[in-house]
C-alpha positions as CSV (number, residue, x, y, z in Angstrom):
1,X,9.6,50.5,-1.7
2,X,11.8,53.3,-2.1
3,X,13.9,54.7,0.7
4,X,14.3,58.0,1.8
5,X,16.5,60.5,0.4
6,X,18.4,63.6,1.1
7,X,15.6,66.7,1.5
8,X,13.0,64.3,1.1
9,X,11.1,65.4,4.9
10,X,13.1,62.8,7.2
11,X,14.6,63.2,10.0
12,X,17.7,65.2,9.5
13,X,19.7,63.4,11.9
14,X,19.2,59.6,10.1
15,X,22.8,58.5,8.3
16,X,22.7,58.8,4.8
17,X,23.9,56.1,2.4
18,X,26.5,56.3,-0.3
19,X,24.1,56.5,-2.8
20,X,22.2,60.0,-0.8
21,X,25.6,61.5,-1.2
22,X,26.2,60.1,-5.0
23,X,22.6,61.8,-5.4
24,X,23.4,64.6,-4.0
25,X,26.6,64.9,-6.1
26,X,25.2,64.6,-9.7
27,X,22.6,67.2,-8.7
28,X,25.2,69.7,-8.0
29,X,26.8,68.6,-11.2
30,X,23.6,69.3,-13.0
31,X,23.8,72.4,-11.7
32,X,27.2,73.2,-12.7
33,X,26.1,72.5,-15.9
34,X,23.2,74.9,-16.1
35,X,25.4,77.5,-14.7
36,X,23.8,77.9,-11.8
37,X,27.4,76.9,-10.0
38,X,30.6,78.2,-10.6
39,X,33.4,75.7,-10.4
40,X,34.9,77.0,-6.6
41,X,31.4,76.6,-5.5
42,X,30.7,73.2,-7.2
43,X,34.1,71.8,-5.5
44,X,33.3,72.7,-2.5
45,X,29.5,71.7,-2.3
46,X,31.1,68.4,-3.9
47,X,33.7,68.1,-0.5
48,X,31.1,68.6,1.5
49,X,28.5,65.7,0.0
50,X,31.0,63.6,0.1
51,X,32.2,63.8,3.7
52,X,28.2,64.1,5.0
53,X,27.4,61.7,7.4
54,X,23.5,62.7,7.8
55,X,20.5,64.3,5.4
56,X,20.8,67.2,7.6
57,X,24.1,67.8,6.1
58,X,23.4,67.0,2.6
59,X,19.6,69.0,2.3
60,X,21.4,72.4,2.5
61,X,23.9,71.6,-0.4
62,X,20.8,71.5,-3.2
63,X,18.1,73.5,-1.0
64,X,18.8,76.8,-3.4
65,X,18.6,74.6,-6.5
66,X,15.7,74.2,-8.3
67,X,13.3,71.1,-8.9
68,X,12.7,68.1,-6.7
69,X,15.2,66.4,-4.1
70,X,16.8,63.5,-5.8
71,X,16.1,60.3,-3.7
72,X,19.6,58.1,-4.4
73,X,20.0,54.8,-6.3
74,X,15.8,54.2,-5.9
75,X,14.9,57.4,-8.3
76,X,14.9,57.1,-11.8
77,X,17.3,58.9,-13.7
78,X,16.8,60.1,-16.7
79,X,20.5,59.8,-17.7
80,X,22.6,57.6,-15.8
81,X,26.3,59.1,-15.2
82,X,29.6,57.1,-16.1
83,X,31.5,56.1,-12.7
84,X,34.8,55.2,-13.2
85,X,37.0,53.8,-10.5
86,X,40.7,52.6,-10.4
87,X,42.2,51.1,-6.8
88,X,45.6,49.3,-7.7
89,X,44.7,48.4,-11.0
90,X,43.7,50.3,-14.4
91,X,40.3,51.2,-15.7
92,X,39.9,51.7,-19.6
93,X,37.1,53.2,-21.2
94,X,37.3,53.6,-25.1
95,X,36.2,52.7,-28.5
96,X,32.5,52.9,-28.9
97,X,30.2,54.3,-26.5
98,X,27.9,56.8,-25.7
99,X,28.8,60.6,-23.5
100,X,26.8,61.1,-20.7
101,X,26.3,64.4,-19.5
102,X,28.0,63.6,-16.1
103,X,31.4,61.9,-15.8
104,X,33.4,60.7,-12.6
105,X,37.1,59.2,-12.7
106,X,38.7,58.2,-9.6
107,X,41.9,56.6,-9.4
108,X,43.4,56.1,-6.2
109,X,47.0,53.5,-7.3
110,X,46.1,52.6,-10.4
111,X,45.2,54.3,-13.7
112,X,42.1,55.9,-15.6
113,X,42.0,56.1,-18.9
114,X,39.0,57.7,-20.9
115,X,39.0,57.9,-24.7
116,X,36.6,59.9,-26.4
117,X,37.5,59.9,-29.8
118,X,35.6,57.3,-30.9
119,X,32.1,58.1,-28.9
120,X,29.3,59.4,-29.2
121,X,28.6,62.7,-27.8
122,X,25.2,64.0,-27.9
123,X,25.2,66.9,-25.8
124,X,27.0,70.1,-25.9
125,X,29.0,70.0,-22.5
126,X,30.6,67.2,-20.4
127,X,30.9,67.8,-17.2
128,X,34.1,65.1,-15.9
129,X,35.1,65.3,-12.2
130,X,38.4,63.9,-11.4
131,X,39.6,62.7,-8.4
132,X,43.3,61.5,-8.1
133,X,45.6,60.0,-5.2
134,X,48.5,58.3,-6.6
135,X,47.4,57.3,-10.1
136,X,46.8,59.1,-13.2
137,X,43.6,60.8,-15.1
138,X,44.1,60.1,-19.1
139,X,42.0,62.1,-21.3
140,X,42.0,61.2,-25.3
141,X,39.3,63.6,-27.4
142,X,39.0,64.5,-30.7
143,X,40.2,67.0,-32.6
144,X,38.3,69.8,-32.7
145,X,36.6,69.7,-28.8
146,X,37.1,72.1,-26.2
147,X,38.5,70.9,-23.1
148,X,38.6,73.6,-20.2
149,X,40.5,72.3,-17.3
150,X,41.3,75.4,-15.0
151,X,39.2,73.6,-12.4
152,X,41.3,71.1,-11.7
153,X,43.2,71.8,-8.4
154,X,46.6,70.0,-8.4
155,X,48.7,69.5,-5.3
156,X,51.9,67.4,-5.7
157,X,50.6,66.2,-8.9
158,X,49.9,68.4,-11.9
159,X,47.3,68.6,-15.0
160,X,48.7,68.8,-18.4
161,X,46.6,70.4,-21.2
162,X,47.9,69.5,-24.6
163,X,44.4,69.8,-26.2
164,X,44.9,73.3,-27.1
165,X,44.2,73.7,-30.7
166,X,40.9,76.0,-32.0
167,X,37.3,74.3,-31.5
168,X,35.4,73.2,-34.2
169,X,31.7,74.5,-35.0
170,X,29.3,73.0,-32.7
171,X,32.1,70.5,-30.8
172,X,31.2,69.3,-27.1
173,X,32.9,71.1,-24.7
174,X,35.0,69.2,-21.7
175,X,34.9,70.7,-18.7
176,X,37.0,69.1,-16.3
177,X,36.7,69.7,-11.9
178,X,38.2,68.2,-9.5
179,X,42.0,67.1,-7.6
180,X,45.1,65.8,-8.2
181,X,47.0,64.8,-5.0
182,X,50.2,62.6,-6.2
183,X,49.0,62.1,-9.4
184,X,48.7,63.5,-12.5
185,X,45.8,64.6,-15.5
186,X,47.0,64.1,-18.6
187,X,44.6,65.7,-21.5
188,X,45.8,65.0,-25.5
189,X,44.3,64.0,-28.5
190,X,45.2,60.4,-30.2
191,X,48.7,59.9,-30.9
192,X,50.1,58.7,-34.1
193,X,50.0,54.4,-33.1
194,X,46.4,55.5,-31.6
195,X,45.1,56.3,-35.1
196,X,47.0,53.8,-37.1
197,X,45.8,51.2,-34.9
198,X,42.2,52.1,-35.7
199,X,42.6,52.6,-39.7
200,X,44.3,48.6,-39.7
201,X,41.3,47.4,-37.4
């Protein structure tokens, strides 16, 4: 039986679960997408979810969206996103696999690392939201995509660019939100051992 979900007619004062305010989230990130949010107001929706304790505070974060109220973990999802987390120890994502359209890394000690140039990227823009306390955000893509990543806000740590070069005809486009406390964002594309490792295996 499916519980309830953020703006689905409950009480506004019941607790919400983790997975109302994941809901929540990947709605907003939807609507990012669609360009219905700019990136200040995604972050700040997104700071909001995440610190909600009740539906009350969640319904009015997606009540000028369109379409229906997600409903959590319980409601099918046509796409699920990729959630990647790193506490004291390192999180790899690479070689073959397929590109959501939705894309969270959080590393709090350890390290993320997420390499695209080898997937399988269907869609035309990949919205990543980074989150980062001590570690570091690695990003590996391909020649040829765009990867916009003014909306990363970096504190002590910093966000480094080095995917810079012209975008190829019809290439996905990267568009990376989020935080860097202590840590850093490193974007490039594959480095010389990178590729020569793939060509011998």
């Amino acid at each position: 039986m499916p519980g309830p979900g953020p703006g689905s007619g409950h009480d506004p004062a019941l607790r919400a679960s983790h997975a109302d305010r994941e809901a929540v989230a990947d709605r907003l990130r939807e609507a990012a997408g669609d360009g219905r949010l700019d990136i200040e107001e995604l972050e700040e929706r997104l700071e909001r979810a995440f610190a909600a304790k009740t539906y009350g505070e969640l319904a009015p974060l997606t009540a000028d969206l369109p379409g229906e109220p997600l409903t959590g973990a319980t409601g099918p999802q046509a796409e699920e996103p990729l959630v990647l987390r790193a506490g004291a120890g390192d999180v790899t994502q690479t070689g073959h696999w397929h590109v959501p359209r939705h894309i969270s890394a959080t590393s709090l000690m350890g390290n993320v690392t997420i390499d695209f140039s080898q997937a399988e990227c269907r869609v035309r823009e990949v919205l990543l939201e980074v989150r980062v306390s001590i570690g570091d955000v690695t990003l590996i893509v391909p020649p040829g995509w765009t990867v916009r990543a003014h909306g990363v806000r970096a504190y002590v740590g910093s966000v480094r660019n080095k995917a810079v070069e012209p975008p190829a005809p019809g290439a996905p486009t990267l568009e990376v939100t989020g935080s860097a406390g202590m840590g850093n964002v490193r974007i490039r594309y594959p480095n010389r051992w990178e590729l020569w490792r793939r060509k011998a295996g």
